[in-house]
Backbone bond lengths (Angstrom), bond angles and torsions (degrees), N, CA, C in turn:
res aa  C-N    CA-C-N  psi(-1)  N-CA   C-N-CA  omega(-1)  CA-C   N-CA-C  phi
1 X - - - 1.458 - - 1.525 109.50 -
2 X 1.316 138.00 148.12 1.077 147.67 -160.20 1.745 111.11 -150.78
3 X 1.259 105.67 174.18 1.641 103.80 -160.17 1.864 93.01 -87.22
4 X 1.294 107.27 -16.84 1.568 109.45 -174.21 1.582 103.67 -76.70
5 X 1.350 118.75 -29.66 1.858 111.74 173.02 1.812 109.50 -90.68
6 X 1.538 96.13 -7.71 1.948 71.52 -177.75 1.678 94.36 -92.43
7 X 1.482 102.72 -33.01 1.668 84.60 152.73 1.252 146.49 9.35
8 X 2.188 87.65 -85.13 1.825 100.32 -163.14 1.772 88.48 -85.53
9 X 1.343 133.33 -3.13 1.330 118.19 161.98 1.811 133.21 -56.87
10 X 2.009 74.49 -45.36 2.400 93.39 -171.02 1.995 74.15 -68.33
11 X 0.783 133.95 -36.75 1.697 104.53 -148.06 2.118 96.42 -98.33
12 X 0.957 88.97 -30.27 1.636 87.25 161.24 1.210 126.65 -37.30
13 X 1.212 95.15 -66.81 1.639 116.33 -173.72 1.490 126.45 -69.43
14 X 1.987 96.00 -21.17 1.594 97.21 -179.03 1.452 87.02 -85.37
15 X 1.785 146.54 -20.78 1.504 121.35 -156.06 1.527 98.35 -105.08
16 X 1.499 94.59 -27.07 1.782 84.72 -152.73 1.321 162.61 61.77
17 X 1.537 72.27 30.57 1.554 86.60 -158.67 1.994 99.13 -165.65
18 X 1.021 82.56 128.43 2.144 95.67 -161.68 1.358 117.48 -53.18
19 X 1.268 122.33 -32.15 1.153 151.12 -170.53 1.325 123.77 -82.28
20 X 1.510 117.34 -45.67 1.603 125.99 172.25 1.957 109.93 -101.19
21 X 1.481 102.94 -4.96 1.233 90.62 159.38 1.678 123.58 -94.21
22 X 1.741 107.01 -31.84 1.270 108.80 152.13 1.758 112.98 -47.91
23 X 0.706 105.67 -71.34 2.087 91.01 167.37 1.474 114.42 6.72
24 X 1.591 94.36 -104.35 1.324 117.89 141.09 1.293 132.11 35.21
25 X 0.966 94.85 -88.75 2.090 129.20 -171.60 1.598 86.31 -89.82
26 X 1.335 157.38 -30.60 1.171 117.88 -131.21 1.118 139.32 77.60
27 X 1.142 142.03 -1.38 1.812 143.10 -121.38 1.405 80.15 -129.67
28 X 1.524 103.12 169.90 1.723 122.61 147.96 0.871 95.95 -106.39
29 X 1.574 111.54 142.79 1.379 129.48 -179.40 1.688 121.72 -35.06
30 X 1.199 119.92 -42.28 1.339 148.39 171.45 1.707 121.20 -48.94
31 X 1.707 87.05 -56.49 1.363 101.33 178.81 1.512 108.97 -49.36
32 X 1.550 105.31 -49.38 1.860 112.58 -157.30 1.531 99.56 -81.86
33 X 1.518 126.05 -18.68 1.714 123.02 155.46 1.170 90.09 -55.35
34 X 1.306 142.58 -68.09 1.525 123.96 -140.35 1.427 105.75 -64.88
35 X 1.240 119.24 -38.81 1.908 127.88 -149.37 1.361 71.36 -81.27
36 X 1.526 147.98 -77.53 1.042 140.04 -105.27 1.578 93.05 -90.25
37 X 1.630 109.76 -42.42 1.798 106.75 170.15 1.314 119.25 -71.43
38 X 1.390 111.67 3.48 2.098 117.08 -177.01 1.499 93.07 -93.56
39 X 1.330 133.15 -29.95 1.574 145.34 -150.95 1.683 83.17 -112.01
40 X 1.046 159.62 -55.39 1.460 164.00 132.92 1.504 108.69 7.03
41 X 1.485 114.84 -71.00 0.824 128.43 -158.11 1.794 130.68 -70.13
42 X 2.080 75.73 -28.47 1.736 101.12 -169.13 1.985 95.80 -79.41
43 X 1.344 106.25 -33.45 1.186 111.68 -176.27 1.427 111.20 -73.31
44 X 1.084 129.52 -16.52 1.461 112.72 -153.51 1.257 134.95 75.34
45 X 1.849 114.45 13.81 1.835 86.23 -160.02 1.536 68.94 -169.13
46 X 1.913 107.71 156.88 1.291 125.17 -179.50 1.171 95.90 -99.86
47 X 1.967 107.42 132.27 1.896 101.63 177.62 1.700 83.14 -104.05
48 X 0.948 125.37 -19.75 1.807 104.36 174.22 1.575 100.47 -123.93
49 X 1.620 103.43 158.96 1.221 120.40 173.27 1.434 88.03 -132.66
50 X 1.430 98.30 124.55 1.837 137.41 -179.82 1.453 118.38 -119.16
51 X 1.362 115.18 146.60 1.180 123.67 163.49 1.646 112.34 -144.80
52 X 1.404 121.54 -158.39 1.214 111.22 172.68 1.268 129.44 -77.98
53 X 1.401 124.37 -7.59 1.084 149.32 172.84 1.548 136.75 -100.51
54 X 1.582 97.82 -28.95 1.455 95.63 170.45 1.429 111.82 -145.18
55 X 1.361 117.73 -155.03 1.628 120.57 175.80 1.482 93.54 -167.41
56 X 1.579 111.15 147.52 1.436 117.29 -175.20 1.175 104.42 -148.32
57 X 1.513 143.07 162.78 1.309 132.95 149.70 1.413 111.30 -58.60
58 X 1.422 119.13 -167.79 0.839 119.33 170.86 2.029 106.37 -139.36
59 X 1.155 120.88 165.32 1.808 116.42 -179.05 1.557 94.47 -38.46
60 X 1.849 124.69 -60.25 1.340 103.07 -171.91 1.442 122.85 -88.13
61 X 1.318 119.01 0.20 1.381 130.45 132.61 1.426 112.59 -22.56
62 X 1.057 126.15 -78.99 1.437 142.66 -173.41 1.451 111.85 -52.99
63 X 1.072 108.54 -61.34 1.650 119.88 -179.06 1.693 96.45 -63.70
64 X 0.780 151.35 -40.18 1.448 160.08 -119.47 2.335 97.33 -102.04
65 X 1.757 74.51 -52.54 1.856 88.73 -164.21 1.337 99.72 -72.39
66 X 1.164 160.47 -76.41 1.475 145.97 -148.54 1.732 104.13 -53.92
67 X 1.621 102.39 -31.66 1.846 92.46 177.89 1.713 110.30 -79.52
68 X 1.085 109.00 -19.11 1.427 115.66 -170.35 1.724 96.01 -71.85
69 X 1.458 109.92 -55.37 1.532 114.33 -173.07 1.587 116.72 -67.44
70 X 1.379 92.60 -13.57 1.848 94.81 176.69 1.541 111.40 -77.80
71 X 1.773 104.78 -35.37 1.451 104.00 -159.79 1.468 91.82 -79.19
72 X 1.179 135.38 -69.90 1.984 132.28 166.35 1.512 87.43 -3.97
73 X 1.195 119.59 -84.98 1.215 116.34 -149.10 1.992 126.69 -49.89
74 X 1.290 97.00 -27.32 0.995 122.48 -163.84 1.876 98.65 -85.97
75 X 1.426 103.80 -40.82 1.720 118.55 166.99 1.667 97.01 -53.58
76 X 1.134 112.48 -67.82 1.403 115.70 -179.36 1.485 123.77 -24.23
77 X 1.385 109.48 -58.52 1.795 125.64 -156.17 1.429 79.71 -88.54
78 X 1.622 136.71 -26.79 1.466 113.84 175.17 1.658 111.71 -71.17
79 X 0.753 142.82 -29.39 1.310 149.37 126.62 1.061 126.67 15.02
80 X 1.487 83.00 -88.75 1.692 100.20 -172.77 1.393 111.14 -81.83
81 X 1.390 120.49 -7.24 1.728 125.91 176.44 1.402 87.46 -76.83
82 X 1.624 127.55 -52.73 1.650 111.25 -157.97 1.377 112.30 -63.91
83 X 1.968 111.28 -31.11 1.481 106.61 175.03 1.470 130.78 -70.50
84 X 1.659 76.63 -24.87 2.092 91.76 177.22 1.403 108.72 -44.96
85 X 1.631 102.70 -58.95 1.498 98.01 -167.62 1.123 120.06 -77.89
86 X 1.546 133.62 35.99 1.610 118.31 177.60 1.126 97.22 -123.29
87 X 1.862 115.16 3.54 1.893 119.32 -162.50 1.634 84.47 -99.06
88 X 1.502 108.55 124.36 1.098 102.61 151.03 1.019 136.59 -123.09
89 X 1.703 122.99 39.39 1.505 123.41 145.59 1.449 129.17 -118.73
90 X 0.756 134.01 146.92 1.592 140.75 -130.14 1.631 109.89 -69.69
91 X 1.039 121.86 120.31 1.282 150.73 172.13 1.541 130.99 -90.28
92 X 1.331 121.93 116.60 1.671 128.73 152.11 0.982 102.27 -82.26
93 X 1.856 99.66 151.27 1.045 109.16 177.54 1.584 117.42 -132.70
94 X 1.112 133.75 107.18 1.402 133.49 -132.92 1.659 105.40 -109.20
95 X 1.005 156.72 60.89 1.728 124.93 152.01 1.305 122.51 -81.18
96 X 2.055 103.11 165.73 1.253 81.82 -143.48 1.825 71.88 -158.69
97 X 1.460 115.21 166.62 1.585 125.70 150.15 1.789 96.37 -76.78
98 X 1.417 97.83 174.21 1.507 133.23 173.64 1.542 115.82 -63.67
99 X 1.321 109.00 -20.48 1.696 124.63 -167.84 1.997 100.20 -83.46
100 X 1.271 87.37 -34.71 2.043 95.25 -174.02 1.600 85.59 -98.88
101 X 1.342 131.50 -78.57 1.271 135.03 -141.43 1.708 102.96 -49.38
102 X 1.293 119.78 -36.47 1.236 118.53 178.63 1.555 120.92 -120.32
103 X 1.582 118.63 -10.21 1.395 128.61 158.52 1.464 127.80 -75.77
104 X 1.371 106.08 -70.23 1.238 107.92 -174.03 1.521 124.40 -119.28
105 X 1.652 110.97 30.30 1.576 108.16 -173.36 1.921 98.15 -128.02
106 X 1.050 116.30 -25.21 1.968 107.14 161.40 1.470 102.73 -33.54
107 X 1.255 103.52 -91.40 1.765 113.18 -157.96 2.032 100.23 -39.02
108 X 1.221 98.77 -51.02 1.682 93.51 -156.64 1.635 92.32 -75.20
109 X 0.766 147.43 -9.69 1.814 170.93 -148.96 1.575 102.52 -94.86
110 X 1.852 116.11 -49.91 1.426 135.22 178.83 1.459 95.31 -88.32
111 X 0.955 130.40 -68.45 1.451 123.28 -174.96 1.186 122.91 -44.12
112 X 1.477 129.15 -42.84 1.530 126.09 -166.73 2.076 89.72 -81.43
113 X 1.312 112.28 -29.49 1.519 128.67 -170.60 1.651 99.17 -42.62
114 X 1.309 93.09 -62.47 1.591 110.45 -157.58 1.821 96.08 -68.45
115 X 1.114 127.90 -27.96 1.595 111.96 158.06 1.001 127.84 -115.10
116 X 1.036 122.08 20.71 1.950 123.47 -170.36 2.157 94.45 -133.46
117 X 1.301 117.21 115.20 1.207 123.10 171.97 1.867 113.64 -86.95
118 X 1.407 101.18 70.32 1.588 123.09 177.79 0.973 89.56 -115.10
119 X 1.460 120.85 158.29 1.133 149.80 145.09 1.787 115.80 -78.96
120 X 1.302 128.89 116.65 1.484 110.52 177.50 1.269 101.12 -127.93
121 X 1.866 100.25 140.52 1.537 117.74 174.81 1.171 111.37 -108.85
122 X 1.383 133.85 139.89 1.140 129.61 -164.62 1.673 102.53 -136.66
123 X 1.349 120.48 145.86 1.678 102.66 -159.21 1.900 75.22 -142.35
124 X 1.012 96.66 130.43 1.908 100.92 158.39 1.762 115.53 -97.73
125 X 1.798 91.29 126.67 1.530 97.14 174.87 1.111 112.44 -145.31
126 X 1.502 153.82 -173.19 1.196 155.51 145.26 1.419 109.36 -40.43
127 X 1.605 119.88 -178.23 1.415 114.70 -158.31 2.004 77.37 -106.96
128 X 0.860 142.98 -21.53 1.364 138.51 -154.80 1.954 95.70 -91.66
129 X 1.259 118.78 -30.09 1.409 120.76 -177.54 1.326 96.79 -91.48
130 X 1.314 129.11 -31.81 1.333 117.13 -177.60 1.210 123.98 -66.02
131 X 1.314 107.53 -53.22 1.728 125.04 158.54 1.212 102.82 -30.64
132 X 1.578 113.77 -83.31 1.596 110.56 179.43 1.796 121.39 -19.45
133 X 1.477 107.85 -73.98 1.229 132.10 -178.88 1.768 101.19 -49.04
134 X 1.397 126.42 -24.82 1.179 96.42 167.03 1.350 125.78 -93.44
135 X 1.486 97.33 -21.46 1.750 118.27 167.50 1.725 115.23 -31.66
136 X 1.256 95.39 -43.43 1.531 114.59 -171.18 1.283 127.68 -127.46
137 X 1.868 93.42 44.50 1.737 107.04 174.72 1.222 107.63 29.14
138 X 1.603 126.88 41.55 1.431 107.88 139.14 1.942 118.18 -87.23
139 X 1.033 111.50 -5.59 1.304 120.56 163.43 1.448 129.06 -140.02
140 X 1.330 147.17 136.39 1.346 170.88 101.16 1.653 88.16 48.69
141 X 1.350 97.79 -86.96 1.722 127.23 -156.59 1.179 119.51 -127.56
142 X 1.076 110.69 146.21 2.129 107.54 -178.13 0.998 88.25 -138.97
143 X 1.956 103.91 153.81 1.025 124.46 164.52 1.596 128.97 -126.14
144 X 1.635 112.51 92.99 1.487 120.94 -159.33 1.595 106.47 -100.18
145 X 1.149 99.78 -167.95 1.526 131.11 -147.03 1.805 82.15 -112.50
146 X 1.285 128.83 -40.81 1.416 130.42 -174.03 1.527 111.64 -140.84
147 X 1.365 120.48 160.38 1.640 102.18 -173.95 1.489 115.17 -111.96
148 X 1.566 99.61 51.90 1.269 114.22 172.56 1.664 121.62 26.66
149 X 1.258 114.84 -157.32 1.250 124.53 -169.33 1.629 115.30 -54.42
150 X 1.537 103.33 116.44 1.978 91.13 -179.03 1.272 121.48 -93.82
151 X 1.222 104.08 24.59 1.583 97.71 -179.53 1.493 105.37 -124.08
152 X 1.307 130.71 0.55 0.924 125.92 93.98 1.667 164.76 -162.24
153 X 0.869 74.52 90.44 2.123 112.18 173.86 1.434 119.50 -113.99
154 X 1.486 111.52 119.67 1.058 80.08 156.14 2.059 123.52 -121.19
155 X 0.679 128.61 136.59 1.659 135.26 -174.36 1.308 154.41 -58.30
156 X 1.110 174.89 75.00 1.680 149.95 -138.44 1.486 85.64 -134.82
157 X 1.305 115.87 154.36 1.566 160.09 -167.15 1.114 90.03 -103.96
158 X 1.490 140.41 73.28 1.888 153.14 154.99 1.680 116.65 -49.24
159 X 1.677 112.18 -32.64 0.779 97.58 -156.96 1.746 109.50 173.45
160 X 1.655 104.69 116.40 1.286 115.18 -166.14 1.579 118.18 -128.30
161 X 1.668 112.43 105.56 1.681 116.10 -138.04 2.050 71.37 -123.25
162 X 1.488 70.86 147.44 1.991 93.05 169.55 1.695 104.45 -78.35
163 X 1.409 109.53 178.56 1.215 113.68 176.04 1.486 96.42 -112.22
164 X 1.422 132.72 156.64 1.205 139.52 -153.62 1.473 120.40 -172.45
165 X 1.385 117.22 125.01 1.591 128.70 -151.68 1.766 105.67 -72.71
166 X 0.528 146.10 145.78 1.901 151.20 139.32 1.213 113.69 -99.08
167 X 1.543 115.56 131.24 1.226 126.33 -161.30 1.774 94.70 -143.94
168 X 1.561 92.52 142.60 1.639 94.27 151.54 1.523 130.96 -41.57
169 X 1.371 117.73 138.22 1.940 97.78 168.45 1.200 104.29 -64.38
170 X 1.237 153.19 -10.74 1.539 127.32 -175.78 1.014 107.82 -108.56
171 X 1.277 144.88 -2.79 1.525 150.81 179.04 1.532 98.66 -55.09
172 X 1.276 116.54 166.36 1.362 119.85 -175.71 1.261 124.70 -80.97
173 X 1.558 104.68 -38.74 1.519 121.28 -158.16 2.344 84.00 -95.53
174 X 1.496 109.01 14.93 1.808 93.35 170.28 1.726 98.99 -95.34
175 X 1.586 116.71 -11.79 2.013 91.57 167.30 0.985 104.89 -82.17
176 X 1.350 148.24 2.86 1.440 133.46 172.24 1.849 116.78 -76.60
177 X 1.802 102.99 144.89 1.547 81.37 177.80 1.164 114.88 -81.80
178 X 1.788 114.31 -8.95 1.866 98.22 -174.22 1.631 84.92 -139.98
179 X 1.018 120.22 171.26 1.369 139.54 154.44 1.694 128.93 -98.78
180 X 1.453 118.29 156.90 1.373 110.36 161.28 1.400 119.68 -114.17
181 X 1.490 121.67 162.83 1.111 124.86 -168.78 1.915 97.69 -56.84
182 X 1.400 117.74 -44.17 1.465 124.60 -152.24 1.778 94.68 -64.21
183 X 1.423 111.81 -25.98 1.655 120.10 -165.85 1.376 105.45 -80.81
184 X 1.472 125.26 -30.96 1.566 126.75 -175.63 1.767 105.50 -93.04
185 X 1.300 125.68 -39.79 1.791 140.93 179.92 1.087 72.97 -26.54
186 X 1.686 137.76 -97.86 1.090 120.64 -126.31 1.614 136.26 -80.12
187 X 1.349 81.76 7.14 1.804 107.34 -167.27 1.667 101.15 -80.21
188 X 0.979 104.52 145.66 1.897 114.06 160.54 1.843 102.01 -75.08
189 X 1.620 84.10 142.31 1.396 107.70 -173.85 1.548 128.16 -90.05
190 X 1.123 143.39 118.26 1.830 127.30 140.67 1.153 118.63 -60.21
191 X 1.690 116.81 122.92 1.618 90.79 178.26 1.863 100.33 -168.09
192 X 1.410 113.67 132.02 1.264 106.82 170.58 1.650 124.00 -25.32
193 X 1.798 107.74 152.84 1.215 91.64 -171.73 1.994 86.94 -86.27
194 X 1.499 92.90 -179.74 1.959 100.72 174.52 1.451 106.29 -70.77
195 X 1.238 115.15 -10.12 1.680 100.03 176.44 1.239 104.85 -87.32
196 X 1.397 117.29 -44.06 1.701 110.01 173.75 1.415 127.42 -54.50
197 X 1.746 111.21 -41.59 1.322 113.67 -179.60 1.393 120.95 -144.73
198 X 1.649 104.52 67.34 1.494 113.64 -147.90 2.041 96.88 -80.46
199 X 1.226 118.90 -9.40 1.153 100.96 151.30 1.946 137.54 -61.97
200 X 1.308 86.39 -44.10 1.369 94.49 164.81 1.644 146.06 -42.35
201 X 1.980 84.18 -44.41 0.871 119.36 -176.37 1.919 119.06 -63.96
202 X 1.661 74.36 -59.36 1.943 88.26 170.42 1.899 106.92 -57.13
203 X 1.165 90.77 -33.06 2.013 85.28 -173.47 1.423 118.08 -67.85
204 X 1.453 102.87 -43.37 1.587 108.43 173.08 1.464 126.44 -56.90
205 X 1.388 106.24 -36.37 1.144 123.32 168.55 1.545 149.60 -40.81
206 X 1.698 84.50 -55.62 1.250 129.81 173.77 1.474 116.54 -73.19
207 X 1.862 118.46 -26.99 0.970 144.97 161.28 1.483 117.42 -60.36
208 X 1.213 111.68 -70.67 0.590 110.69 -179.09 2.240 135.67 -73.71
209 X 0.902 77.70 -21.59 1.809 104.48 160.55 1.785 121.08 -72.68
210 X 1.411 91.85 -41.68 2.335 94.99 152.12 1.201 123.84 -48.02
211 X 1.393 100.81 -42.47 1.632 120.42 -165.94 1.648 108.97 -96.93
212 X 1.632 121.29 16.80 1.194 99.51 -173.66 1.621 134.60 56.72
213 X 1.474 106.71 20.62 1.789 105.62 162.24 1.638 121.22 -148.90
214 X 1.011 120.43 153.96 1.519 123.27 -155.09 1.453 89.44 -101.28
215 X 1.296 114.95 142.55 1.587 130.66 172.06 1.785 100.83 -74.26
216 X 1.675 100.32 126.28 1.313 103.78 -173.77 2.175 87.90 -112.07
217 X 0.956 80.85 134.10 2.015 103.05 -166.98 1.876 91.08 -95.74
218 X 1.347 128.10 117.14 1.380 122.45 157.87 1.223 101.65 -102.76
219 X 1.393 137.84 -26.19 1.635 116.31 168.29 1.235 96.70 -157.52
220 X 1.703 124.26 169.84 1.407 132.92 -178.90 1.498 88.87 -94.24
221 X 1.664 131.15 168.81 0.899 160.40 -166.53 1.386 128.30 -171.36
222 X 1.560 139.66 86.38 1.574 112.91 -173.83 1.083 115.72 -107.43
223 X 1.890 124.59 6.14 1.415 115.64 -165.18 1.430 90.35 -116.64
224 X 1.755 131.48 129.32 1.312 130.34 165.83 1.551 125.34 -30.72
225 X 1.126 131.21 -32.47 1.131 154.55 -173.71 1.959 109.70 -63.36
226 X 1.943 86.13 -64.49 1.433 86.75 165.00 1.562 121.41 -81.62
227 X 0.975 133.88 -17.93 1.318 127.21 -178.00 1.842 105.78 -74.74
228 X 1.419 116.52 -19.14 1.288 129.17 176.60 1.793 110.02 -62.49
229 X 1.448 97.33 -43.35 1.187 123.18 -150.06 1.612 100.88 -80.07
230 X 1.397 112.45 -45.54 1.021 133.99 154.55 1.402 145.83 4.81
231 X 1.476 71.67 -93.54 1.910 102.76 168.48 1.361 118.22 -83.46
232 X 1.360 118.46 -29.33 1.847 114.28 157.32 0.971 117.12 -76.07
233 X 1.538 131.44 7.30 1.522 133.59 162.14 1.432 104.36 -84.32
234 X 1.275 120.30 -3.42 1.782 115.89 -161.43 1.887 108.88 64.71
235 X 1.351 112.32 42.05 1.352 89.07 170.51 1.800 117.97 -103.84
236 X 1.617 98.03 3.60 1.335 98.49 -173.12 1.441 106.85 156.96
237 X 1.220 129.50 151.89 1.802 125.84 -178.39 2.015 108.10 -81.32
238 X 0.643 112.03 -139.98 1.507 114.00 -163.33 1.477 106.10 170.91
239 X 1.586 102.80 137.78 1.456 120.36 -171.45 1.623 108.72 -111.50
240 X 0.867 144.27 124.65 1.432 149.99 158.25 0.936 166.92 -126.92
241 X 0.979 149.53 -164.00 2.148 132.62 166.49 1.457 84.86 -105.96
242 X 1.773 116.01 149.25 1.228 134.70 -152.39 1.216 100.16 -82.19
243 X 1.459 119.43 -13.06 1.704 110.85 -171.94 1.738 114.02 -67.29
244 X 1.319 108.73 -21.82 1.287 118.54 152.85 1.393 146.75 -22.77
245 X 1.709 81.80 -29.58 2.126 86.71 -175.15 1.551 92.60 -93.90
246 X 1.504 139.88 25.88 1.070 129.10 -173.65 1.322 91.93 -102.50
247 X 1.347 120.98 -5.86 1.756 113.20 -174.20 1.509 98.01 -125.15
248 X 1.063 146.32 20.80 1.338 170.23 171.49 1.891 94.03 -39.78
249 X 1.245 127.05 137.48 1.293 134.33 -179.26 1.400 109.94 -121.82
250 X 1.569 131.71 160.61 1.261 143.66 -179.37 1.783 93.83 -59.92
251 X 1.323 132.74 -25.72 1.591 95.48 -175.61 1.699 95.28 -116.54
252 X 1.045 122.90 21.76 1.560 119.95 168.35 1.415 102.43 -117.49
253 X 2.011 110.97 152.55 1.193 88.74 160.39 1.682 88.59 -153.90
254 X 1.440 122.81 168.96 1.711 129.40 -138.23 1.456 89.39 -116.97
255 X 1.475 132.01 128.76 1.704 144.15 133.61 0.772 107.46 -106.23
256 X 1.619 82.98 152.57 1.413 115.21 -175.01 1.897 100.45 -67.16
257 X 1.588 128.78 174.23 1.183 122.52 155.15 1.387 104.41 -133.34
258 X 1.497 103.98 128.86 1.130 113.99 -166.86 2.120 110.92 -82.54
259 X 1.367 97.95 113.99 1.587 121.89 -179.80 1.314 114.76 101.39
260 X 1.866 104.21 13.64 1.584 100.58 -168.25 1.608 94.50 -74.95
261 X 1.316 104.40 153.63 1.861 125.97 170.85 1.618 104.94 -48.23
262 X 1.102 116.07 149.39 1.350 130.50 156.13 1.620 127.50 -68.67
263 X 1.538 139.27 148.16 1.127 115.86 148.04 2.037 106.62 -109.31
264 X 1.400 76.43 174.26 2.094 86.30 175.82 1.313 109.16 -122.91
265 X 1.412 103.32 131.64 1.652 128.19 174.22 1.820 96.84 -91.84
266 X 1.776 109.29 136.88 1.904 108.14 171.13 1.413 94.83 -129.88
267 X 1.071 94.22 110.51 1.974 104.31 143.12 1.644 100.36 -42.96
268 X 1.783 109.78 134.52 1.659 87.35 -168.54 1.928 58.67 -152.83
269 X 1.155 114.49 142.32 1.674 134.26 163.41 2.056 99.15 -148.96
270 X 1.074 88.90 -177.77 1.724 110.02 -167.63 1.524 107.36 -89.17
271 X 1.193 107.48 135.21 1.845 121.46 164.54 1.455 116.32 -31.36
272 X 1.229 128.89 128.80 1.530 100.93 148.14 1.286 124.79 94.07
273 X 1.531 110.40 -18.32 1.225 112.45 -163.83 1.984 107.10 -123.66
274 X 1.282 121.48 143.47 1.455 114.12 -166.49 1.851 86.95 -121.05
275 X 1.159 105.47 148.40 1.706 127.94 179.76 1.626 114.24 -161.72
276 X 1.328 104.53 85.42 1.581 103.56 -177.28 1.276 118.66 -27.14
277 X 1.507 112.18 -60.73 2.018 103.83 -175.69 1.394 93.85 -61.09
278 X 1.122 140.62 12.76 1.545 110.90 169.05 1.230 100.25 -122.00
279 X 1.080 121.14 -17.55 1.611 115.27 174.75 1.812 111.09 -82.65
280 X 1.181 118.91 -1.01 1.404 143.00 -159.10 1.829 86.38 -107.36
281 X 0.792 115.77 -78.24 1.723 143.71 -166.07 1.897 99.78 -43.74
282 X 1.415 99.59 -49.07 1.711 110.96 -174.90 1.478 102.88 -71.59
283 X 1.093 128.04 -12.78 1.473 126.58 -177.04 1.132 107.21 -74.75
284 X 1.611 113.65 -41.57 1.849 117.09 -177.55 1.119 103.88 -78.10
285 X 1.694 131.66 -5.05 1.855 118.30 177.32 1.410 100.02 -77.80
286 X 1.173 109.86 155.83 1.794 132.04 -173.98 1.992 84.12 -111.19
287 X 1.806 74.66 151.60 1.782 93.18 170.14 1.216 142.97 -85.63
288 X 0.851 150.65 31.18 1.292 153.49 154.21 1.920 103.15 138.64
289 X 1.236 103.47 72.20 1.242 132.65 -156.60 1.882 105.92 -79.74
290 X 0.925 131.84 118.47 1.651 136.86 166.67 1.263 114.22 -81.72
């Protein structure tokens, strides 16, 4: 097994689908059947069960991906340790979810810039690689979905964004200024798959199960871009964290939903340990910001 098949697994599993993970990878469609039944085969065991219609993990599917996404990750910070050490002027080192990397870390990103002579790298990942990646000084600071391990992590509450609908402009419910949960239930969905954003996933859920209605899924989606793309095609509305309307397009446009749940963004760095640009850097984060 090699870091190139757990690969076509982490990206499998976030699309689900053969075709946009071949994307992805580069691959012909064909190619990534073959690797994925050569990596199948060596193991003993099916990590997806496919048909013409769908794609799923499978139990060792499941068990399979958090080790697969650790070891990438872990390839990664070797990486970036071999480049670390040939930089010799001072460096942040940033991963992060989608909520900081493109919500709330530009502005404070220019500001600390314009007086602090760091260099900052900023890498977008899930909150589970980020963690990792800081676990293992491949990064400074992370920015997760939870503030992981406290013994040692330590955390701050940066930032607490509603969840919020995207709609076609011509859809009905886009002249309204807000929406209700009861007005979207019955609609077909865009929406990360649960491996990509299984927080999300559990929240919507959970949401939607208070309220008496089952989340109806018209297609998976995990890259903003396509989920944009999506829903101004008419294939379905879309649920999200609000940092979203910052990429908002001429035929989509973002409401608020009125009583939808919140999610939480954590400043998350290491125990114990002091690093001026990062002790410099935490001064420009705000507290638990709406």
């Amino acid at each position: 097994m090699d870091l190139k098949q757990l690969r076509i697994v982490v990206v499998l599993a976030e699309e689900l689908h053969f075709g946009r993970a071949a994307d992805r990878l580069h691959l012909a469609q064909p190619a990534l059947s073959a690797r994925l039944r050569a990596l199948e085969e060596d193991l003993g065991v099916d990590l997806f069960a496919r048909n013409s219609r769908t794609v799923a993990l499978t139990r060792a599917g499941e068990a399979i991906l958090p080790e697969a996404l650790a070891a990438l990750a872990h390839a990664d910070a070797a990486v970036h340790a071999a480049r670390d050490a040939s930089n010799t002027g001072t460096l942040l080192k940033i991963a992060g979810i989608d909520s900081a990397t493109a919500g709330l870390l530009p502005q404070i990103v220019r500001r600390f810039r314009k007086t602090h002579d760091v260099e900052v790298r900023i890498e977008e990942m899930l909150s589970a690689s980020a963690l990792y990646a800081l676990e293992h000084r491949a990064a400074d600071l992370a920015f997760s979905r939870n503030p992981g391990d406290e013994a040692a992590f330590i955390a701050r509450l940066v930032l607490r964004e509603p969840l919020v609908c995207i709609l076609p402009t011509d859809d009905p419910l886009a002249g309204q200024d807000s929406v209700r949960l009861e007005e979207i239930a019955p609609r077909r969905l865009v929406l990360p798959t649960r491996a990509h954003r299984p927080l999300l996933a559990a929240t919507l859920e959970a949401w939607f199960a208070a309220g008496g209605h089952t989340l109806r899924l018209a297609q998976a989606a995990n890259e903003r871009h396509m989920i944009m793309a999506m829903v101004a095609a008419g294939l379905g509305l879309s649920i999200a964290p609000a940092w979203i309307a910052n990429f908002g397009g001429a035929d989509t446009v973002v409401r608020p939903i009125e009583g939808a749940p919140r999610v939480d963004t954590y400043a998350v760095w290491r125990r114990g340990e002091r690093f001026d640009p990062l002790d410099a850097f935490l001064a420009h984060l705000p507290d638990a910001v709406d």
